[in-house]
C-alpha positions in Angstrom: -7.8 11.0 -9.3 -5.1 11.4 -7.0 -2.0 13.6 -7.9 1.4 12.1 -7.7 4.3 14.5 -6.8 5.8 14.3 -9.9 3.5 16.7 -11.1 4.5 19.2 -8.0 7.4 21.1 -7.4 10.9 18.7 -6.6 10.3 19.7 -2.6 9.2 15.8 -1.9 8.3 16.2 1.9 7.8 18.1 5.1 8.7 16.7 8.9 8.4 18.6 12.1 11.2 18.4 14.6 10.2 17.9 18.3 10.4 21.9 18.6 7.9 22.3 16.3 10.2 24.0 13.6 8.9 22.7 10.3 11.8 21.1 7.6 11.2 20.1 4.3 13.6 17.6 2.6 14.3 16.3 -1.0 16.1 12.9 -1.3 17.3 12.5 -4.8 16.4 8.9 -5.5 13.7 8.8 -3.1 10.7 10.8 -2.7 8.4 11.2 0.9 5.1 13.2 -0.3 1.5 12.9 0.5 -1.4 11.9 -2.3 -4.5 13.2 -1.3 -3.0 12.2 2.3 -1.7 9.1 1.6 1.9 9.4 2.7 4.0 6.8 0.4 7.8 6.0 -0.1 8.8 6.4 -3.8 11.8 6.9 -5.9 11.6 8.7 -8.9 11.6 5.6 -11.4 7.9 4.9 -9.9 6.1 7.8 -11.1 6.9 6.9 -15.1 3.6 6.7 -15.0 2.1 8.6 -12.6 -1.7 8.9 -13.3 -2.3 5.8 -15.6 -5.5 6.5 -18.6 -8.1 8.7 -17.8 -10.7 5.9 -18.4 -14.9 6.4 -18.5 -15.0 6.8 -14.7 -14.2 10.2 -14.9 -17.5 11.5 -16.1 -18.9 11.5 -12.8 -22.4 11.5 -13.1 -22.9 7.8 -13.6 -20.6 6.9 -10.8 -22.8 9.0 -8.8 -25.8 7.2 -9.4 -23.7 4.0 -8.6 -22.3 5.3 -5.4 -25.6 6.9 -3.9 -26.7 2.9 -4.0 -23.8 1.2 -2.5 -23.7 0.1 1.0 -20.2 2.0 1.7 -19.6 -0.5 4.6 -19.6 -3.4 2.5 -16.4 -3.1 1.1 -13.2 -1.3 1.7 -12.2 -2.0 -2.4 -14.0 -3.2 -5.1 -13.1 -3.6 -8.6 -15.3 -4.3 -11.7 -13.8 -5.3 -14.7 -10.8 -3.6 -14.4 -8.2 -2.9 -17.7 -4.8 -0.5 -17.4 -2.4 -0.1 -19.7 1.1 1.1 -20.4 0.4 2.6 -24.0 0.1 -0.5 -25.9 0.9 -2.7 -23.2 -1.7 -4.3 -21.3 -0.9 -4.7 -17.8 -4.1 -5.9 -16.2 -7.2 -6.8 -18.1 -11.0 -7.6 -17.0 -10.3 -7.6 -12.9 -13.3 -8.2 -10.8 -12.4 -8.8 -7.1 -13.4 -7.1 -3.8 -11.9 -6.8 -0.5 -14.4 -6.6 2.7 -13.4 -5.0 6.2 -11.0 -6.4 8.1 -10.0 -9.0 5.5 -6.1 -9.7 4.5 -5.5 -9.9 0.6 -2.4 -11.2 -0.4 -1.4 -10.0 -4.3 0.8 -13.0 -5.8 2.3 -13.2 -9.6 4.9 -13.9 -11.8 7.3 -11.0 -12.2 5.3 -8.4 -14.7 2.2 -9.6 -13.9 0.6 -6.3 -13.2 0.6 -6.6 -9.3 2.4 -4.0 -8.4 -0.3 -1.8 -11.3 -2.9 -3.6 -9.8 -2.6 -2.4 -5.9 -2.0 1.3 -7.1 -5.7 0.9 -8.9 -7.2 -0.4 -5.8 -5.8 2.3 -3.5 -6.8 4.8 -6.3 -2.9 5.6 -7.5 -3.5 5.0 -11.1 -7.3 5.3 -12.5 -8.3 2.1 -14.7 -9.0 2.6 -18.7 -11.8 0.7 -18.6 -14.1 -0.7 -15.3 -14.8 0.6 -12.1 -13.1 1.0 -8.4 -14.1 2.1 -5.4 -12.7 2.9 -2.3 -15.0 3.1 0.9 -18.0 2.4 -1.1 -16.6 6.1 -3.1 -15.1 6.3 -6.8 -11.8 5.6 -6.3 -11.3 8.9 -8.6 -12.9 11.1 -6.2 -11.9 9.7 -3.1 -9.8 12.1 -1.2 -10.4 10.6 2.4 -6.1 9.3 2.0 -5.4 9.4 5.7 -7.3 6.0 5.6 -4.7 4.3 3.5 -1.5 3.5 4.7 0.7 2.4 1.7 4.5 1.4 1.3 6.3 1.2 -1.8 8.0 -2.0 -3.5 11.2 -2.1 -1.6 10.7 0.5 0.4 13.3 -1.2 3.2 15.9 -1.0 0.2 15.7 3.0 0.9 16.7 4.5 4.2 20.0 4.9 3.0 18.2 8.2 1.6 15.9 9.1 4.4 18.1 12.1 6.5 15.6 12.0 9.3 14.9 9.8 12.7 12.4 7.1 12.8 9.9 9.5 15.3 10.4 11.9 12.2 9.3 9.2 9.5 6.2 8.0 11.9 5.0 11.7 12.2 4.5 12.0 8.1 1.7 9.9 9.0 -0.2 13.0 10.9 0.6 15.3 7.9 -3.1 14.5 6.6 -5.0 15.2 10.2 -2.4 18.2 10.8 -2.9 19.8 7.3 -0.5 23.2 7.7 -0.8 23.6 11.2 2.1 22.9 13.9 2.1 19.2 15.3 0.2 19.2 18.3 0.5 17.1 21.5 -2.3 14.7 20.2 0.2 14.2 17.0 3.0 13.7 19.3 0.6 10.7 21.3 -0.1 9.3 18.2 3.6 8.6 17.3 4.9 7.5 20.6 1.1 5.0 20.9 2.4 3.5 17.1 6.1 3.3 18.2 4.6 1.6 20.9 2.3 -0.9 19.6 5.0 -1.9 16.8 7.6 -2.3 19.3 10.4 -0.2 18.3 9.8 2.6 21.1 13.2 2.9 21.9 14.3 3.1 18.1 12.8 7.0 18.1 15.2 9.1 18.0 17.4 6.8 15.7 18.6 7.9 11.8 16.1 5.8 9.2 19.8 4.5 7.8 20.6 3.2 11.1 18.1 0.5 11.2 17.9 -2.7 9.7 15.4 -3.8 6.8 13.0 -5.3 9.5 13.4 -2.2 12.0 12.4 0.1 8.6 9.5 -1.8 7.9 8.0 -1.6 11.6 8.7 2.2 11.1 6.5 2.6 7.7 3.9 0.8 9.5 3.7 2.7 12.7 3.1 6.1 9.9 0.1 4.0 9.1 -0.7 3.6 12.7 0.0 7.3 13.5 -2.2 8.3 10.6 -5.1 6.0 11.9 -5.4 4.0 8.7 -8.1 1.5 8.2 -6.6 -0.2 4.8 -3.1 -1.1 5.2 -1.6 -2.2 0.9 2.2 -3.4 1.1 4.0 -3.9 -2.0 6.7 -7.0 -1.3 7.3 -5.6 2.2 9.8 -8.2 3.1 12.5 -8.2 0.1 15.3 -7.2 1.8 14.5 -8.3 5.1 15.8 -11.4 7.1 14.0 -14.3 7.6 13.9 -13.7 11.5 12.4 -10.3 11.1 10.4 -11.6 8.1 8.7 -14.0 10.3 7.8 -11.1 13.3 6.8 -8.7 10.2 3.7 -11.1 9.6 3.1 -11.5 12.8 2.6 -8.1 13.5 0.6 -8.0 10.6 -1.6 -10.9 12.1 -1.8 -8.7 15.1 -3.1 -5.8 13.2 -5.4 -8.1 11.0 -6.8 -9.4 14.1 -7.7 -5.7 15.8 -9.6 -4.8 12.5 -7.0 -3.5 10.0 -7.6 -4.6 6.4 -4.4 -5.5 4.8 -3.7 -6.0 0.9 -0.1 -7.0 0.0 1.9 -8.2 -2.8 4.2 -11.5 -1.6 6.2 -14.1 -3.8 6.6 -16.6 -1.1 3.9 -19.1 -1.5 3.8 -21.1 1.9 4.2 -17.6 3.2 1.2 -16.0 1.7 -1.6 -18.9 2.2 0.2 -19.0 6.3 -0.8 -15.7 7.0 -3.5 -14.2 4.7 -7.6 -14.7 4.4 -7.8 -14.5 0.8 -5.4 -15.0 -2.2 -5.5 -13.2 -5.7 -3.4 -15.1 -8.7 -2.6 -12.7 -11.5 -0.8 -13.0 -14.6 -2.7 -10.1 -16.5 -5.8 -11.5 -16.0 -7.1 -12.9 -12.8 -6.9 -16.4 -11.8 -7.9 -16.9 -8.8 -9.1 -14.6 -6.3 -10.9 -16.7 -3.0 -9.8 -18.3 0.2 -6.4 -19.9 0.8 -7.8 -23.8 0.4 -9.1 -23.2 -2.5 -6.6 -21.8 -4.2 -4.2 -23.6 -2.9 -6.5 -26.9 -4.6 -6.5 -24.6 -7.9 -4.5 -24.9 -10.7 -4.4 -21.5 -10.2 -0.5 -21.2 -9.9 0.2 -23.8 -12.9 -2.1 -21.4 -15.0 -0.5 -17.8 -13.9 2.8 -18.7 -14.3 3.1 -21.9 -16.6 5.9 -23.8 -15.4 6.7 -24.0 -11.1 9.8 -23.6 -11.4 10.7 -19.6 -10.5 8.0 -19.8 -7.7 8.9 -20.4 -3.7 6.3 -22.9 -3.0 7.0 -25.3 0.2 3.2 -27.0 0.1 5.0 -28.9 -2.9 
């Protein structure tokens, strides 16, 4: 399973400047640090719990016989029967879902529905108590390929305030897993200024993270994801905090992205929002409700059974 910095010294993250001189920073409140190269935006009130249960996957020999049958293209992430828990608390309970190439996932709930619990399973964050995962056709607990998962925290936008470094800065993290101790190269360099490029915030390089708006921040986190040559993309609410202007060319970048191959799993509240943009739609309230196209659900009494009453949900289809 994949180790979260809280279990590593309080230096939270590294950055090269354009001379190649190597800094390391730590924020406080928010934490920059790689897991098992997956570069993520934290604070420190995310890693209460930073492993989850060790749960039967761990023994290894069984998911080896599992693994050495699966066709690893098949799926990017699949879960079977799927239960994690907070001590006595049950967050999620019995999930079974899968998530093919090139397919975009939206994650909605109810607040404490075990969404946010649920994305750090798939991605391999936390490791279940019971059921299976895999990532790339590999136990998720044993998957240590992270430069092909870019992930951003829930309010990640919310942050920068935090952040003393420039957005070229923020988007080189993302060539910390290819780079490994070594100086950045030229090719790292390429990569940056190709993702600053194809998000459309070139000109915003050489700008303070707390300079830019909520919308500018979130083009930034995914051009690391870009740089680091991710093929999964999992966004946890990546628009709170973000206008409804920028909000709108957010998702259509994502479209963009979806559209050139990138496999996207995100967590969204917005209803009409969700089944606009994404391919598939998985309800959750604890257990799993719904998990299927965007008709369907949206035909479902999927909502009416995750949340009980309509009334704290955005939802413009009604």
């Amino acid at each position: 399973m994949a180790r979260l910095a809280g279990t590593a010294p309080a230096v939270s993250g590294r950055t090269d400047r354009p001379d190649g001189r190597l800094l390391t920073h730590q924020y406080g409140v928010i934490t920059l640090f790689t897991v098992r190269g997956i570069v993520r935006v934290e604070t420190v009130s995310d890693r209460k719990h930073p492993g989850g249960k060790r749960g039967h996957t761990e023994s290894g020999e069984a998911d080896s016989e599992r693994a050495g049958g699966r066709d690893i293209e098949a799926d990017v992430v699949e879960l079977e029967g799927v239960t994690f828990g907070y001590g006595e608390a049950v967050a999620v309970e019995g999930v079974s879902l899968s998530v093919e190439q090139g397919e975009f996932l939206g994650i909605l709930g109810p607040n404490g529905s075990g969404k946010t619990t649920l994305l750090h399973l798939m991605i391999g964050l936390k490791r279940p108590d019971s059921g299976d995962v895999w990532l790339f056709g590999e136990p998720a607990d044993r998957f240590d390929d992270g430069e092909r998962i870019g992930y951003v925290a829930q309010r990640a936008t919310d942050r920068g305030d935090a952040m003393p470094i420039s957005v070229r800065e923020a988007v080189l993290m993302g060539r910390f897993p290819h780079s490994g101790h070594r100086r950045i190269s030229e090719a790292d360099r390429a990569a940056v200024r190709q993702a600053l490029d194809r998000v459309g915030i070139p000109e915003l390089a050489d700008r303070p993270i707390d300079q830019l708006s909520g919308g500018q921040r979130q083009r930034t986190f995914i051009a690391r994801a870009l740089a680091a040559e991710a093929d999964l993309l999992a966004l946890d609410e990546p628009t709170v905090g973000v206008d409804a202007d920028s909000r709108g060319a957010f998702y259509e970048l994502l479209n963009e992205l979806n559209d050139e191959g990138m496999t996207i799993v995100l967590i969204e509240h917005d209803v009409d929002i969700l089944t606009t943009h994404v391919d598939t739609v998985a309800c959750l309230n604890r257990h799993l409700y719904h998990h299927g196209d965007t008709t369907s659900f949206l035909e479902s009494d999927a909502i009416d059974a995750a949340y009980g009453r309509r009334s704290g949900i955005v939802d413009h289809h009604t």
